[in-house]
C-alpha positions in Angstrom: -8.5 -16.3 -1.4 -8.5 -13.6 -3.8 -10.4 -11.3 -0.8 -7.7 -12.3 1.4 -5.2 -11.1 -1.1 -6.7 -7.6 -1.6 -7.1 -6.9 2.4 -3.3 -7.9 2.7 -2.4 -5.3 -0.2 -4.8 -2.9 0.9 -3.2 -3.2 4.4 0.3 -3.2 3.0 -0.5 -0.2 1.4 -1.4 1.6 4.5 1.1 0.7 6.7 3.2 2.0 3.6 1.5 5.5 3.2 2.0 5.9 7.3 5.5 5.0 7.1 6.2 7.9 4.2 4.0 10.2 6.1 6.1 9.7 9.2 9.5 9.8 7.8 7.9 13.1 5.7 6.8 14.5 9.2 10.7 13.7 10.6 12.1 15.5 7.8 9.7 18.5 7.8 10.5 18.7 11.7 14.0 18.7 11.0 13.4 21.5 8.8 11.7 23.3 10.7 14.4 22.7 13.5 17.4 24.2 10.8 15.3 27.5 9.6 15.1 26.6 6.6 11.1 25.4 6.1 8.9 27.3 3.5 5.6 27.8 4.2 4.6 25.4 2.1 6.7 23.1 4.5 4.8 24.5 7.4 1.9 23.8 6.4 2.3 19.7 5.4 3.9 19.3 8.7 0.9 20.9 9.9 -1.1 18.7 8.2 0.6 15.6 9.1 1.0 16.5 12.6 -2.7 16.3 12.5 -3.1 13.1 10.8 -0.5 11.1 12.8 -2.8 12.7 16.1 -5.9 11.3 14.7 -4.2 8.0 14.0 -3.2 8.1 17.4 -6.6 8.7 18.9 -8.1 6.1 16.8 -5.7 3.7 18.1 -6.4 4.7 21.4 -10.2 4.4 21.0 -10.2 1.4 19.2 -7.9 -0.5 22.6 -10.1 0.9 25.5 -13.2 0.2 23.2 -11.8 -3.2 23.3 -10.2 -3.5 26.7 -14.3 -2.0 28.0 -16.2 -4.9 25.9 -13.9 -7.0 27.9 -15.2 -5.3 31.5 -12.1 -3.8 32.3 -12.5 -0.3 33.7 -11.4 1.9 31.1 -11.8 5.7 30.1 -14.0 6.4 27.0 -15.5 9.4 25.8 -19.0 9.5 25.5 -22.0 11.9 24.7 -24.5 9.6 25.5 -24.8 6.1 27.0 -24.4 4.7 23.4 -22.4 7.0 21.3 -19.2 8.3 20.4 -19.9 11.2 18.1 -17.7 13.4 19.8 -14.5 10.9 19.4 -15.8 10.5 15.9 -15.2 14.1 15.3 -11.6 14.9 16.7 -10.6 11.5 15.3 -11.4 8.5 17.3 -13.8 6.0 16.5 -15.2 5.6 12.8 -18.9 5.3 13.6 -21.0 7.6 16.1 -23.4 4.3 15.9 -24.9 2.8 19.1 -22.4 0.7 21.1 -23.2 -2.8 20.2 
């Protein structure tokens, strides 16, 4: 019970920390969009243009990952016949372990 308990807070939290880094990311854009930005500005909307990409990616690679294991024909990325390390690097999967 209690482990059930922490992975529900642990994923509350981070659906919480993506919802203030995307409304952060909307109101950097929109500052951006006015002029009036700093560079300090520029660069945490750099920033978290990069990490909503990645979190997109990961999505990504986690559904045809999923959608593959199920034998539908799906793109993936591969280096190899059983890893992922170049996904791994720009953001995709967690692990460059063999495919299981």
């Amino acid at each position: 019970m209690r482990d059930n308990l922490m992975k529900s807070k642990e994923k509350e939290l981070y659906c919480t920390i993506g919802k203030v880094a995307t409304e952060k990311l909307q109101s950097l854009r929109s500052k951006l969009r006015d002029d009036t930005a700093t560079a300090e500005d520029r660069q945490h909307l750099a920033m978290l243009e990069e990490i909503s990409a990645l979190a997109g990616n990961r999505i990504s690679v986690t559904e045809n990952e999923a959608s593959r294991k199920e034998g539908a024909r799906v793109w993936v990325e591969r280096t190899s016949g059983s890893h992922y390390p170049h996904i791994r690097l720009h953001g995709g999967a967690l692990e460059d372990d063999p495919v299981a």
